[in-house]
N, C-alpha and C positions, 0 to 999 in steps of 0.2 A: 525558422518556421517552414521553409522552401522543405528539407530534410525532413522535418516531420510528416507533413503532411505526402509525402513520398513513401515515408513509411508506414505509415497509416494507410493509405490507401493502396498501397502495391501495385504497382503496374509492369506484367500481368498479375491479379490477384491471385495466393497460393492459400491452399488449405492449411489450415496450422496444424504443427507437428507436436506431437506429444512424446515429451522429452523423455530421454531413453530413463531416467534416474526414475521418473511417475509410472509409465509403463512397467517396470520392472517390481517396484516395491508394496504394489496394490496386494498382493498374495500375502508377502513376507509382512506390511505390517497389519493386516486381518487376523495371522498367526500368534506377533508380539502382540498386540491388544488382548487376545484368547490367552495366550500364557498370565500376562499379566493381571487380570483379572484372579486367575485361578491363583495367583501368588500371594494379592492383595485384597483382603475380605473388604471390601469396599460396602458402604451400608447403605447405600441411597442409589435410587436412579438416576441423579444427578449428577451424582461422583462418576458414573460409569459416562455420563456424557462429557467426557477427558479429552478425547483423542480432536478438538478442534482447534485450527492450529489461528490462532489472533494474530496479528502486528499491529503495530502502534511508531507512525514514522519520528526519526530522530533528525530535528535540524540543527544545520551548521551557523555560524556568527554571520553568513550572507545570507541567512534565513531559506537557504534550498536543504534538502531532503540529504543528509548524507549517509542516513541508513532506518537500518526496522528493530526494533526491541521484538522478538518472537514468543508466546507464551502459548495456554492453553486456556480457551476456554471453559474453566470449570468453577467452581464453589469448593472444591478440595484443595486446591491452594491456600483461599485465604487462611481453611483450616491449618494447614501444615506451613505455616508463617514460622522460618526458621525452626524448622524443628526436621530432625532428622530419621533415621530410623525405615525399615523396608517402605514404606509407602511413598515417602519422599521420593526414595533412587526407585519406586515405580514412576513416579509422575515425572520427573526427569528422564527416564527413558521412555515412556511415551511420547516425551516430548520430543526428544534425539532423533527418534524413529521417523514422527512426521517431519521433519528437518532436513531429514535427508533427501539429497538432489535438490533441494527450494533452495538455499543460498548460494548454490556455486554457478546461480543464474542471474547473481543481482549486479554482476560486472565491480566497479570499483564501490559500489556502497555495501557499507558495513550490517552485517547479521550478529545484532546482541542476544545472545543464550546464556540465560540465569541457570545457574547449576548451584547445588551442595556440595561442597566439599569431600563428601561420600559417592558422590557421583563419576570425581574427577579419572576415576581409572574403566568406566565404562566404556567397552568397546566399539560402543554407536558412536562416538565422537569419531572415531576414526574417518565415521561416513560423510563427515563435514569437512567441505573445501577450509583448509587453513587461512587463505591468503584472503578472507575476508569475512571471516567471525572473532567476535569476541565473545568469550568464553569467561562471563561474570560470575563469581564466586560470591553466595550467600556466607558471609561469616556465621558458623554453629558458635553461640555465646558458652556452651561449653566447651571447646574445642582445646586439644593440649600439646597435641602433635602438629605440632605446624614445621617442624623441619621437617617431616615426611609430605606434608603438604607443598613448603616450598619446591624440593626435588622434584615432583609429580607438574609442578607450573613448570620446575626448568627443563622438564621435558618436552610438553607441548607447546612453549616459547621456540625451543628449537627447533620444533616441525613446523610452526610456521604463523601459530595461533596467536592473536592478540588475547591479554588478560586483563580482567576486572576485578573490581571487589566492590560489591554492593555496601552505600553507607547507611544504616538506620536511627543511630544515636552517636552522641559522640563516645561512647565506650567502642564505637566501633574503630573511631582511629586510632588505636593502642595497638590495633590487628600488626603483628609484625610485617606482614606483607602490604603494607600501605603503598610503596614505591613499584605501581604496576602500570601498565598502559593506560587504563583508564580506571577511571571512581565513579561510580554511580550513586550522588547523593537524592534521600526522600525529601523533597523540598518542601514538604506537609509536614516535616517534623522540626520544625528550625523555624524561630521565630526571623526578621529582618535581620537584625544584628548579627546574630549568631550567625546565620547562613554567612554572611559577609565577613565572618572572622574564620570560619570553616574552611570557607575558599580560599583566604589569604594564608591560613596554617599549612595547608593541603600543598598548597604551592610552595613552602618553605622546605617539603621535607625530603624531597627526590635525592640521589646524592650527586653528588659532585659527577660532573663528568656524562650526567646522563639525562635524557627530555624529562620533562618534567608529567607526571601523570596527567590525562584529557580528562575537565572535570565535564562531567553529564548530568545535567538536573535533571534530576525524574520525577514524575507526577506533575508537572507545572497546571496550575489551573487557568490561569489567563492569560490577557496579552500584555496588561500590565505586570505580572508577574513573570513574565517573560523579559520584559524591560529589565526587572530590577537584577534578574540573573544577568542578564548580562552586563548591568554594572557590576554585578560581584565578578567578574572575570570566568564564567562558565565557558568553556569551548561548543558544549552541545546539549539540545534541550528536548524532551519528551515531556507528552503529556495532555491531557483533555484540549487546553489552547489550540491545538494545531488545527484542530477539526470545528472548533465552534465558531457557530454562525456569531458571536457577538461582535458587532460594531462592525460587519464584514460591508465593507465598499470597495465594490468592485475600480480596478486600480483604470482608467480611461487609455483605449486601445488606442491603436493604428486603425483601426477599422470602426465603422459606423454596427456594432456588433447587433442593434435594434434592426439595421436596415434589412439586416441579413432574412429575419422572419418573413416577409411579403417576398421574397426571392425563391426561400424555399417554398411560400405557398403556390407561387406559379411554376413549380419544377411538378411539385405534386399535381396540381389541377389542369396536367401536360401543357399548359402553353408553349406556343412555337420557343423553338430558341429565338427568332428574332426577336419578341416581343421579350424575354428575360436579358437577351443582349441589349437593349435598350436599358431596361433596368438598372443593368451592371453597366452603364454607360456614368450614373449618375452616381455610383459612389468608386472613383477611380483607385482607393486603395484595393480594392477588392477584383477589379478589372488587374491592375498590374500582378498581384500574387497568383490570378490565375494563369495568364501568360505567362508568368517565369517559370511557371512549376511545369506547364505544357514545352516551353524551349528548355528546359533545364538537360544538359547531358544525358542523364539518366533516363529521358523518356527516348532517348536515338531516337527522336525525327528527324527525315531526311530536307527539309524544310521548316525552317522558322513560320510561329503561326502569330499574328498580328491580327487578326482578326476576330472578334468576341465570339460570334455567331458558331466561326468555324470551327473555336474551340470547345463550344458544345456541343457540335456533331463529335467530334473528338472525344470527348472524354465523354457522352453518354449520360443520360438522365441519372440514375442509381448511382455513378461515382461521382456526378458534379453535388447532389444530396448529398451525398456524406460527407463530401468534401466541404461544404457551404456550413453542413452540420458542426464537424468541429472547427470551425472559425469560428463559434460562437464561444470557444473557450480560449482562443486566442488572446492573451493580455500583455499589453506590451509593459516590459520592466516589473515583473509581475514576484508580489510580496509573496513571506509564504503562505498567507491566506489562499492569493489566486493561484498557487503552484500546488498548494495540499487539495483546493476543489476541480482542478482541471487532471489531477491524477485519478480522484475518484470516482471521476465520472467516466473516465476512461476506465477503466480497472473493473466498473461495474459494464460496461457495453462492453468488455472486451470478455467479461467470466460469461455473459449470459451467452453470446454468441460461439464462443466453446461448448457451451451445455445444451446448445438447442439439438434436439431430437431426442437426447438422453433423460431417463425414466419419464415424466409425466410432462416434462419441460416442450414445447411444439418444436417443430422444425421449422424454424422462421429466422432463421441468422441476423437476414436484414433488421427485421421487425424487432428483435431481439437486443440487436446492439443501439439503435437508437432510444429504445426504451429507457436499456440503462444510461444512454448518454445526457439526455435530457432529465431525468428523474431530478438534478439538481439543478435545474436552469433558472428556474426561480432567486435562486442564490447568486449565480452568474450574473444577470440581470436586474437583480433588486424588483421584479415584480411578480403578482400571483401568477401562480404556475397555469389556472384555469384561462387568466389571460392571454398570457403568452399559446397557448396552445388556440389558441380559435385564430393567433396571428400566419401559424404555420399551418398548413392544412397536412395532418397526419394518417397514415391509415389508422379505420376504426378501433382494431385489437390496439396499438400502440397508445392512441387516448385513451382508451378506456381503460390499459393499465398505470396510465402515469393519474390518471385521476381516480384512480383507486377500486373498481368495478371489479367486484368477484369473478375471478377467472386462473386459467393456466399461466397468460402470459402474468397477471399482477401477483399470482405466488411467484412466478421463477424472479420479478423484480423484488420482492419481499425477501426471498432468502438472498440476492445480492445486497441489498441493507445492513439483513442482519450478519452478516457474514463481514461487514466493516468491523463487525466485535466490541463496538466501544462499553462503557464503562454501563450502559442500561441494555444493554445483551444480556439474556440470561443465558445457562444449557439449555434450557426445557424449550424455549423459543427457539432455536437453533435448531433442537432435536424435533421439532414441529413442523416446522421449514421444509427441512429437508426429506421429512416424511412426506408429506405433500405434496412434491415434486417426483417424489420415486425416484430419489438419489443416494445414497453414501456418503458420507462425511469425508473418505478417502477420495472421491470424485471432483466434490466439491470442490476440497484444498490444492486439487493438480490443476484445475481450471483456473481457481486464483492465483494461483504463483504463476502458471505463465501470460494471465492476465497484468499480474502487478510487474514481471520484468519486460511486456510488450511494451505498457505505457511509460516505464524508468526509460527505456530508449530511446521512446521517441519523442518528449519531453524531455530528452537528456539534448536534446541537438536543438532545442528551442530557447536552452538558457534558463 
């Protein structure tokens, strides 16, 4: 936690840098969208709202996060469901397009890109870091050439690329290329049984001599259904489960994370530090993690501080806030319930405080990033959000966007929501959003990717 909240906070705090790969591609893919369009008689306004880039995280058997399935927000997928032809390899390279520079920023977790088979010699791929994408192959149920397909995997195995093959039915495992890095089975199409003899065939057929394919349930809708995958021997799981509130109980900290709210309400309502050091006298977990994080190397003081008072002249009203702020996401031994709600609540304060001053969005960094951090604290804590907020004394614009009040600041939290992409996202909502805000869908998607690899870091050093 020391590490995290190190990183979180910065000390001294630096402006965030936008990555040369976002910077660079904002022109070029304005351009691929314009071409593609003119390529692809697309017949809806909706089809044209394509270019939005979703993830959907995938957890490992220790139930943390070991990577992101990437898609596009659209309604022309579900249309073009295995079916191939120019429209496909447009929406596939749309997809390519916004892809590029967002993975080769997620460090050791893995970026899943579903592809056609027709897609597999597009030159966009090239712009995707190898050393941590998988490269999922929709099988074309006519498809006849597969030795010109395998040759084309043993070339991008060689540069460096992890392979998949998306499972739909079982006619899909006849596919000759079944023995690849990973299987992506639809776990909506397999009753009990069968899913459980799928897994145990699947694992019989690797060859001699070689790992045996990572099997991946995809679509999982619960967390009982998550159970039963991993009695069938699943390696990694995606799906609705990750993100749903059901039966979510929060797992019991190191910290009095309740106490925390009347702490930050006397940070807000300026009380002396003595009278908050007093405070902080009374829940000692939270006295120690602030001393260790003030003597910790990394801050090079030339004196150790021992003293509550003096470490809040020290570290200053605004950063002991924010600092107190995310403690409140702190879980100790934390499932992946509490690891999938403490990313996105980061990931949301970390895109909005990126986008402040940009099109209709305010300039309020601060104001900005705790909006989105709290917007799910009600979850955190298992009570109403209108509660909990009269415990914290917040500024006015920040309440009145977490409690919903028509404004600038509650559209820029609305489009960080919808920008989570889940499965009641539409385009049209999306494209609404962002209107609103007086942004670009290109903007949007560079703030969240360096939003989603800020908090992979620094929840990566929490465990």
């Amino acid at each position: 936690m020391l590490k995290l909240l190190q990183r979180l906070l910065g000390w001294p705090r630096k402006p965030p840098d936008t990555p040369a790969a976002a910077q660079g591609n904002e022109t070029k893919n304005s351009d691929d969208f314009a071409r593609l369009d003119r390529a692809v008689p697309l017949q809806t306004a909706d089809d044209k709202q394509s270019s939005f880039v979703r993830r959907e995280a995938i957890l490992d058997r220790a139930e943390k996060i070991a990577g992101y399935e990437f898609s596009l927000l659209t309604t022309l997928k579900a249309r073009l469901h295995r079916r191939g032809g120019m429209a496909k390899r447009a929406y596939d390279a749309a997809l390519l397009t916004r892809l590029a520079g967002v993975s080769s920023l997620l460090g050791h977790r893995l970026a899943f890109v579903s592809l056609s088979v027709e897609s597999l010699n597009n030159a966009l791929i090239d712009q995707l870091p190898p050393q941590n994408t998988v490269l999922v192959i929709e099988v074309a149920q006519q498809m006849t050439d597969w030795n010109a397909v395998g040759i084309r995997l043993a070339e991008l195995k060689q540069i460096g690329f992890f392979l998949g093959l998306m499972i739909h039915d079982v006619a899909d495992t006849d596919c000759p290329l079944i023995d690849l890095d990973f299987i992506q089975i639809d776990v909506t199409a397999f009753d009990g049984i069968d899913l459980k003899s799928l897994a145990a065939g699947l694992r019989k057929k690797h060859r001699a001599g070689t790992s045996p394919s990572r099997l991946v349930a995809r679509d999982v809708q619960s967390h009982d259904d998550f159970q039963f995958c991993v009695k069938c021997g699943f390696d990694l799981f995606q799906g609705p489960f990750v993100t749903s509130r059901e039966s979510f109980n929060a797992t019991g900290g190191g910290i009095n994370r309740i106490a925390v709210l009347p702490i930050l309400n006397m940070v807000r309502s300026d009380k002396s530090f003595a009278l908050i050091a007093d405070q902080l006298k009374n829940e000692p977990t939270l006295s120690y993690k602030l001393l260790r994080y003030l003597n910790s190397p990394a801050m090079g003081l030339q004196q150790p501080i021992d003293n509550l008072t003096q470490a809040l002249v020290l570290i200053g009203r605004e950063k002991f806030y924010r600092w107190m702020s995310l403690l409140l996401f702190d879980f100790a031994n934390p499932s992946y319930r509490e690891r999938s709600l403490a990313e996105r609540a980061l990931v949301r304060g970390r895109t909005l405080e990126l986008l402040s001053g940009k099109g209709h969005i305010p300039n309020a960094k601060d104001h900005l990033f705790l909006i989105g951090l709290f917007s799910l604290l009600d979850i955190a804590l298992g009570r109403p959000l209108p509660e909990l907020l009269k415990q914290a004394t917040l500024p006015d614009v920040v309440r009145d966007a977490l409690l919903g009040s028509p404004g600038t600041h509650a559209d820029a939290l609305a489009l960080a929501v919808l920008g989570e992409a889940d499965a009641s996202t539409s385009p049209e909502q999306m494209a609404q959003a962002l209107e609103r805000c007086g942004i670009d869908d290109t903007a949007y998607t560079a703030a969240a990717a360096q939003a989603l690899v800020w908090a992979n870091q620094a929840l990566g050093d929490a465990g």
